[in-house]
C-alpha positions in Angstrom: -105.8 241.1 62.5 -104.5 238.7 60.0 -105.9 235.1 59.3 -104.2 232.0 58.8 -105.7 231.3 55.3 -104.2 227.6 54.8 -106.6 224.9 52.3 -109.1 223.2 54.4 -108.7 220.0 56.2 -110.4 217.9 53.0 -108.0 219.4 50.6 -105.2 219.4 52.6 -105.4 215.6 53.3 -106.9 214.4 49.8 -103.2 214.1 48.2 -102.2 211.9 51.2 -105.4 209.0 51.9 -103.1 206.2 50.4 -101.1 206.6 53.3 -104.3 206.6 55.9 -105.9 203.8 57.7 -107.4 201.1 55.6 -111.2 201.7 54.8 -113.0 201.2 57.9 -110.4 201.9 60.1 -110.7 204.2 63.0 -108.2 206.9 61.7 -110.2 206.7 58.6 -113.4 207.3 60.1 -112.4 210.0 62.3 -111.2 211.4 58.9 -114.4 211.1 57.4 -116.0 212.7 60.2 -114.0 215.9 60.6 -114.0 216.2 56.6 -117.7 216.6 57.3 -117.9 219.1 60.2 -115.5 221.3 58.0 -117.8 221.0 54.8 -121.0 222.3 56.9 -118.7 225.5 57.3 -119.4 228.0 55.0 -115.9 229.2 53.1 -113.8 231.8 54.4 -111.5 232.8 56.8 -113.4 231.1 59.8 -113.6 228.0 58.0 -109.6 228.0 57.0 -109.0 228.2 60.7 -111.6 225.7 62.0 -110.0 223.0 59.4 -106.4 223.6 60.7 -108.1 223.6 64.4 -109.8 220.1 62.8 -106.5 219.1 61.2 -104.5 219.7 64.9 -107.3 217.1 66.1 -107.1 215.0 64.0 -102.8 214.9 64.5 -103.6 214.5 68.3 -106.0 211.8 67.7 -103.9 209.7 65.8 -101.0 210.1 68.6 -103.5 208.7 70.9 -104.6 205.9 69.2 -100.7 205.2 68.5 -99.8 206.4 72.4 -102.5 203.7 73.5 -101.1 200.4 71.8 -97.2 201.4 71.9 -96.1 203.6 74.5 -94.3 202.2 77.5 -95.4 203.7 80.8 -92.9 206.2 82.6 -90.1 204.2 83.8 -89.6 205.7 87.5 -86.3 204.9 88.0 -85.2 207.4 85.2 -86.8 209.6 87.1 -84.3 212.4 88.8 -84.6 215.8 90.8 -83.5 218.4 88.3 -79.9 219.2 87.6 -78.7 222.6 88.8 -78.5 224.4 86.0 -82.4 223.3 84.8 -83.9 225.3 88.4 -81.6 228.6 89.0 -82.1 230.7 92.5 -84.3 233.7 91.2 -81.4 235.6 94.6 -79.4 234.8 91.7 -80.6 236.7 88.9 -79.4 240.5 88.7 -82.3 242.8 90.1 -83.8 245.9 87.6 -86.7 247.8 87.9 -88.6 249.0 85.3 -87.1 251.6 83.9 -84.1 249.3 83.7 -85.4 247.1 81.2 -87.4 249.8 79.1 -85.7 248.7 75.8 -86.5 245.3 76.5 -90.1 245.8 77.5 -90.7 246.5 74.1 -90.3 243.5 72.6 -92.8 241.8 75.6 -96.2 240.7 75.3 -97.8 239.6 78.3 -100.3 236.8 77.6 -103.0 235.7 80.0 -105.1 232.3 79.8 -108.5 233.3 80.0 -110.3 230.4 78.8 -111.8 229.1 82.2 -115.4 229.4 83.7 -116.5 230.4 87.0 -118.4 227.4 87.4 -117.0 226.0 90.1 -116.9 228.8 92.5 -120.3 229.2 91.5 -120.4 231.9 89.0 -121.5 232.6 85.5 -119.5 233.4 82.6 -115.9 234.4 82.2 -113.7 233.4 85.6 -111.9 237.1 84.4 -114.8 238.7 85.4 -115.9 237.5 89.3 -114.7 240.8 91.6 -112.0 239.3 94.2 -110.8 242.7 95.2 -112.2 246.3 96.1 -115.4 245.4 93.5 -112.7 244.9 90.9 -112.1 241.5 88.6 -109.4 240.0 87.4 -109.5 241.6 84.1 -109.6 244.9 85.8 -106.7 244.0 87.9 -104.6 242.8 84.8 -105.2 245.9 83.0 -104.1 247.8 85.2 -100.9 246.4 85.5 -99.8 246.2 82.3 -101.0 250.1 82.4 -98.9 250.6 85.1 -96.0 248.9 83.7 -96.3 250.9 80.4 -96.8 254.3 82.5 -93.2 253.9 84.1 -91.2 252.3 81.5 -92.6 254.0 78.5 -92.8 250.8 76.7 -95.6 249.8 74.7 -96.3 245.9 76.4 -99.5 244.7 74.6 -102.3 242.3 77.0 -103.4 239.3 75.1 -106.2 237.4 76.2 -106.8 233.3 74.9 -110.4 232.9 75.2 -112.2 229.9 74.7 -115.2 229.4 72.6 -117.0 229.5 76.5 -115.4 233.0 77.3 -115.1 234.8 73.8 -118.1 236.6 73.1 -118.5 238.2 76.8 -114.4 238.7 77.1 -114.5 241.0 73.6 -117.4 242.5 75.0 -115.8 243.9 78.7 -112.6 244.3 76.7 -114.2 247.8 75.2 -114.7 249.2 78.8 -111.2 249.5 78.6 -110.6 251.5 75.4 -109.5 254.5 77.1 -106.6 252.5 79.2 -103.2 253.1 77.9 -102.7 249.0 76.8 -103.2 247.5 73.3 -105.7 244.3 74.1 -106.1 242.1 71.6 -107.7 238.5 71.9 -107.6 235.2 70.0 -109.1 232.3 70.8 -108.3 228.6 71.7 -108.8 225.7 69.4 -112.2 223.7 70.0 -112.3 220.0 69.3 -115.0 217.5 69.2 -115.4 214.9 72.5 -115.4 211.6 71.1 -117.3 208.1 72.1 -114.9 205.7 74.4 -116.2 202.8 72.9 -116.2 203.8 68.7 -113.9 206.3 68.9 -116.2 209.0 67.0 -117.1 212.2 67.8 -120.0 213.0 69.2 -120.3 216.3 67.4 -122.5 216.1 64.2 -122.4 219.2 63.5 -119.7 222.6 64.0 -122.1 224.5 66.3 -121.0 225.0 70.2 -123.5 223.0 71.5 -122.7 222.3 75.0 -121.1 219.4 75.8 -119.9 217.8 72.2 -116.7 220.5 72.4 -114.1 221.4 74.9 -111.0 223.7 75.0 -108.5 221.3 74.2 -106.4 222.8 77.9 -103.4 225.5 77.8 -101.4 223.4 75.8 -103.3 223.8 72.5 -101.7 228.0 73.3 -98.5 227.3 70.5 -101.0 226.1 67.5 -103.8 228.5 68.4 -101.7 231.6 68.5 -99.7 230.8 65.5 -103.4 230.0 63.7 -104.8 233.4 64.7 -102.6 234.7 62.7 -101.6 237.0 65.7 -98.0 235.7 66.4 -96.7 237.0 62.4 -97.9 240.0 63.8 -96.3 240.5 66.8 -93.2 239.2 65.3 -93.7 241.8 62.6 -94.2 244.6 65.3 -91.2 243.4 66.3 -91.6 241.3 69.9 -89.5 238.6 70.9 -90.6 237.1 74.2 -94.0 236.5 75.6 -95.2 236.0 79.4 -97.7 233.9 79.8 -100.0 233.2 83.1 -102.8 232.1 84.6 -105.6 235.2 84.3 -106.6 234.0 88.0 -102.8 234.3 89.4 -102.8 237.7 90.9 -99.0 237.3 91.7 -98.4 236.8 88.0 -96.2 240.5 87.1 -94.2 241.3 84.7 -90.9 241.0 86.6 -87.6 242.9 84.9 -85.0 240.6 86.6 -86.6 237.2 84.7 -87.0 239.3 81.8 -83.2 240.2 81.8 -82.5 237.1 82.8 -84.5 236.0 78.9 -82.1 238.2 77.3 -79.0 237.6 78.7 -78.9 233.7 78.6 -80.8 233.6 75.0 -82.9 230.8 76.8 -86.0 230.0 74.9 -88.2 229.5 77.5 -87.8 229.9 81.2 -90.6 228.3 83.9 -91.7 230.4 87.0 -91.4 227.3 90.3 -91.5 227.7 93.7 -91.6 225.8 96.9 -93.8 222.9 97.3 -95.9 223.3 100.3 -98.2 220.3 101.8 -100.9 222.2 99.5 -99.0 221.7 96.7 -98.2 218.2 96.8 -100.0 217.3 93.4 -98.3 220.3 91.4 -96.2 219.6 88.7 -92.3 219.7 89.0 -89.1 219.8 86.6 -87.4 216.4 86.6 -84.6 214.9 84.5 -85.8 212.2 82.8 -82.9 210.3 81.0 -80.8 212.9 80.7 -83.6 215.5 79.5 -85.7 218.6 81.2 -89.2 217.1 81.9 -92.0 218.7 83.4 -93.7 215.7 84.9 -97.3 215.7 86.3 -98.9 213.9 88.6 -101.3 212.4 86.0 -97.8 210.9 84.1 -97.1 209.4 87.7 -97.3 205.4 88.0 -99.8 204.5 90.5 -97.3 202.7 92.9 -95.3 206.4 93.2 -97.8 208.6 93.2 -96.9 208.9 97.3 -93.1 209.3 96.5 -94.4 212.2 93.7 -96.6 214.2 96.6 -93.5 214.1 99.0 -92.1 217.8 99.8 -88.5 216.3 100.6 -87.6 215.0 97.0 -90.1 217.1 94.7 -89.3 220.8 96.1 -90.5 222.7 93.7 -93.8 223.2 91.7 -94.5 224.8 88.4 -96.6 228.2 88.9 -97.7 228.0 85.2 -95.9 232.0 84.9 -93.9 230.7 81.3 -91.8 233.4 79.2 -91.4 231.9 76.0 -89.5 233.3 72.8 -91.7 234.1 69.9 -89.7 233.5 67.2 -89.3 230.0 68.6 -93.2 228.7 68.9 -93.1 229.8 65.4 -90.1 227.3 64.7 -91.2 224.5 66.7 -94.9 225.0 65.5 -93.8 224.9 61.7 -91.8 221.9 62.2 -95.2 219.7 63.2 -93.2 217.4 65.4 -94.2 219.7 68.6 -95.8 217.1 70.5 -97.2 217.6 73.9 -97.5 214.7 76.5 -101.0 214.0 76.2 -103.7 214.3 78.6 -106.8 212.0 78.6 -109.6 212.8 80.5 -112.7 210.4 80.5 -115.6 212.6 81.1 -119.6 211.6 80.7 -121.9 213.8 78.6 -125.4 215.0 79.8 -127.6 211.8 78.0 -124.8 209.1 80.0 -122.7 208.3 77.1 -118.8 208.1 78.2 -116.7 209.9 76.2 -112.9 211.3 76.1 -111.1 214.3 75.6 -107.3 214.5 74.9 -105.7 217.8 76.3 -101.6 218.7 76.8 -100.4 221.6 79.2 -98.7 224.9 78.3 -95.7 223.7 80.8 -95.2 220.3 78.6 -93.3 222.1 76.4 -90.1 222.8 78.1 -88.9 219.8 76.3 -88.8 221.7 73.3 -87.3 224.3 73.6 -83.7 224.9 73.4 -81.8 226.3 76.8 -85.4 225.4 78.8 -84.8 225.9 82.4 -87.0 226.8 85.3 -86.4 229.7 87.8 -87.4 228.9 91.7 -89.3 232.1 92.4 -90.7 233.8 95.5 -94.2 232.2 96.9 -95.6 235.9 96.0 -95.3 235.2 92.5 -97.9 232.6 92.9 -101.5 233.5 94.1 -104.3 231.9 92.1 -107.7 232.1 93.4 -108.8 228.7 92.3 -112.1 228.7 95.4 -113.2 231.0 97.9 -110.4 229.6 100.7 -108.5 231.7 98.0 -110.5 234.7 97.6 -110.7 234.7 101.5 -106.7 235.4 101.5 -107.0 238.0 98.3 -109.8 239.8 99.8 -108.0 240.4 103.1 -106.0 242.8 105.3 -103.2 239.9 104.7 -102.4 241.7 101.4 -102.4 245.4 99.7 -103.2 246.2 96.6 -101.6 248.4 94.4 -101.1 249.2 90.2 -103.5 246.2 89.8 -100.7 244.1 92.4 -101.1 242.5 95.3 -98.4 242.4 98.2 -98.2 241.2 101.4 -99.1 243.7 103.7 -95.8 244.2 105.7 -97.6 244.6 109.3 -97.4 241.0 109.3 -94.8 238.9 111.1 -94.3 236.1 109.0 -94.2 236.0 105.1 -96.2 232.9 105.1 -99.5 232.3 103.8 -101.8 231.1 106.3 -104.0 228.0 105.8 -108.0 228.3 105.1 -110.1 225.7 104.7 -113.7 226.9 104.3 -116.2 224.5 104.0 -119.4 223.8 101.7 -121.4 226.6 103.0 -119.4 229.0 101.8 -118.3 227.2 98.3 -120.2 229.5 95.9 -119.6 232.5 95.6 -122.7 234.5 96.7 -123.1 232.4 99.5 -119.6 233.3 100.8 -119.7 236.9 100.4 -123.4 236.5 102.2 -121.4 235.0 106.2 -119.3 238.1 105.9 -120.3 241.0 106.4 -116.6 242.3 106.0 -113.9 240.8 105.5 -111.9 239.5 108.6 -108.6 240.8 110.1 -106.3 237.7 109.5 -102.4 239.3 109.8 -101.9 237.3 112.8 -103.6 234.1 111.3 -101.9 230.5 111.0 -104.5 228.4 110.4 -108.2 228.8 109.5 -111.1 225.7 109.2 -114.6 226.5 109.1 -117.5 223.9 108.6 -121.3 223.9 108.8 -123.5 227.1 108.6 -121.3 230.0 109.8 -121.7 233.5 109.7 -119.2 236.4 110.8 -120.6 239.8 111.5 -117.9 242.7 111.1 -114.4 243.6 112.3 -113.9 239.8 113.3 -109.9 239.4 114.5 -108.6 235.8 113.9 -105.3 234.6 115.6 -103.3 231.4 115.8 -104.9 229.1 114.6 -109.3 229.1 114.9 -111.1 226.3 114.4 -115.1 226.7 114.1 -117.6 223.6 113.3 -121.3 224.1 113.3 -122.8 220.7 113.4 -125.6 219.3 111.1 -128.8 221.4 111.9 -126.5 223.7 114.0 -125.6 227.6 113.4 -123.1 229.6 114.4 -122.4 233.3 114.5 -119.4 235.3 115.1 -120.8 238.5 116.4 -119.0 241.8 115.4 -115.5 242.9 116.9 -115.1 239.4 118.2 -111.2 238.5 118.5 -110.7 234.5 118.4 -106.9 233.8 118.9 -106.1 230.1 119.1 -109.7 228.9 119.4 -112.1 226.0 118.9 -115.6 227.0 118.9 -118.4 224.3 118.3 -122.1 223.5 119.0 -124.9 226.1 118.1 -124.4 229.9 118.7 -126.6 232.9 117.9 -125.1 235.7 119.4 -126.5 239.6 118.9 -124.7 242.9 117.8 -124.8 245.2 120.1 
């Protein structure tokens, strides 16, 4: 695959120090520090990408330290619900199958976000790689949808993977298991930047070496510089591809879907965002606004502190963004190029291992839509949207509520209403191994509403829930459901230990 070969960040920035920070200023010294994690690099093609990655920083930085001292906060009475033409009904968008859309399924690549860790669900390693279905993972699921979409269309859709510098080395490893699949994979990876000290400003990283805790994956924003610096976007724009979908690897409702993808060719928009329905567990979900006149997506994190209520309410924000983006190509090149493609920042203050408070800036994928010209979001069925983001979520994935097919999931049509029920596991079952250890199999739930479970709670096998089951096991308590037990609208509490028979 081709590399970005561009000078380093030292060269690059030697014929333009007069226009720096004085001597001893903070840009300055940030300068001097990232000239110095470049020079430990040895020279070659790694080294001409980690000085752009350092350069891109260093861009970012300076924004902030602008951002911080000038910006004006969001003014919320600019703030509107979006003007019909930025959300469209996707009832309104001609339907196609595949084979309907063959030509243009050539010129796709489907792009998944595979950067994240399994850490909170309690796993190790790539979040790609925890099995939320039939034994397989999400990588396994992806696959074989692209595979399936190449088998009936007879187009050649490549999978692209954006690791992080957490997720590379195993993702290229599993990624050979599927040689024999008939999908191109190829993977780049993210840009990593250096934490840096809240009260200097420095970074905490003396030297370029992942050591854990000085770097971070600078979030799903830092996709447009990344994929241009991997050299990977001149190539698919050689091979000849002019859109790219791009989704969460976790979102198992995230298909390529031929109507949006029509959609992309017929209006020449240059980017089109995947929303849906807010429900009451989507209240701190992003959502398209006009902001003075212009397409925003606006986050809760942007949200003054006096509106933050107003932002979580259904009734005015409707819609949330799903993170499902098709973006043109040819475009992220443009707007990358230009170097004026700035992101809303994200700060996050975080605390390193040894105490020491630190910050790093990130910007979201979904930002964009500022950018781009004919930007617009399409309100999309709930089935588009299925993330498994805990266990609650891999409760839903795992059961009867869904089928699975090609590498898809979809709602299993024995059940009456097309809504998702509601499950709220507690701490006993917030790892993953300790989940999969209080059920034996997983429970019947078509006729589900609502689920909560607390405390120490096992279910045997063939358990029925109904309506909506509430089950609390008290501190020092234990409860278990015994096998072929059918709750329908019930509360069960207190300490039971009941036998299979």
């Amino acid at each position: 695959m081709p590399q970005d070969r561009r000078p380093s960040f030292t060269r690059h920035h030697s014929q333009d120090m007069r226009s720096s920070s004085a001597p001893g200023g903070v840009e300055h010294a940030m300068r001097v520090d990232l000239d110095g994690l470049v020079n430990r690099v040895s020279d070659g093609p790694e080294k001409d990408i980690f000085a752009k990655e350092m350069e891109d920083f260093y861009r970012l930085f300076t924004r902030y330290l602008h951002e911080k001292k000038h910006s004006k906060p969001l003014n919320w009475e600019k703030v509107r619900g979006p003007k019909p033409e930025d959300v469209i009904a996707y009832s309104d968008l001609e339907q196609k199958d595949l084979k309907g859309v063959a030509p243009l399924l050539n010129k796709l690549a489907v792009l998944k976000l595979n950067g994240g860790l399994g850490t909170t669900m309690g796993c190790v390693g790539p979040k790609s790689v925890i099995e939320v279905r039939d034994g397989q993972t999400f990588l396994d699921l992806t696959v074989q949808q692209v595979e399936h979409l190449n088998h009936i269309s007879g187009a050649d859709v490549p999978l692209i993977l954006m690791n992080s510098f957490n997720t590379n080395e195993d993702t290229r490893k599993i990624v050979q298991k599927y040689n024999a699949h008939n999908v191109s994979i190829f993977t780049f990876n993210q840009s990593r930047y250096p934490r840096f000290k809240s009260d200097s400003n420095l970074p905490v990283a003396q030297s370029p070496e992942n050591k854990p805790g000085l770097w971070y994956p600078p979030g799903h924003g830092d996709l447009y510089e990344s994929f241009a610096n991997s050299g990977l976007l001149d190539q698919l724009i050689e091979d000849g591809k002019e859109w790219v979908f791009v989704s969460n690897v976790d979102n198992l409702g995230a298909t390529v879907d031929p109507a949006i993808l029509q959609h992309m060719a017929d209006t020449g928009a240059e980017f089109v965002m995947e929303v849906t329905d807010k429900t009451k567990s989507d209240i701190k979900g992003g959502t398209i606004v006009d902001y003075d006149g212009q397409v925003r997506l606006l986050e809760i994190a942007q949200v003054p502190k006096a509106h933050v209520d107003d932002f979580k309410r259904v009734k005015k924000f409707k819609i949330f963004n799903t993170n499902n983006i098709w973006i043109s190509i040819k475009a992220i090149k443009r707007l990358v190029a230009s170097q004026k493609f700035d992101l809303d920042l994200i700060v996050n203050h975080k605390t390193t291992d040894d105490g020491t408070p630190v910050i790093q800036l990130e910007t979201a994928v979904g930002a964009a839509i500022k950018h781009f010209n004919g930007a617009h979001g399409v309100n999309v069925p709930r089935s588009r949207f299925l993330p498994v983001k805990s266990t609650s979520d891999l409760f839903l994935v795992t059961s009867d509520l869904y089928l699975l097919e090609n590498g898809q999931l979809r709602m299993n049509p024995k059940r009456t209403f097309r809504t998702v029920p509601v499950v709220k596991l507690g701490d006993h079952f917030k790892k993953v191994n300790d989940y999969l250890a209080r059920f034996k199999t997983p429970p019947q739930i078509l006729e589900l509403d609502h689920l909560t479970v607390t405390g120490d709670v096992c279910f045997s096998s063939d358990v029925t829930l109904e309506g909506t089951v509430i089950i609390v096991a008290n501190h020092g308590a234990h409860i278990d459901i015994p096998r072929g037990a059918i709750l329908n609208d019930k509360v069960v509490s207190g300490d039971l230990r009941l036998l299979d028979h």
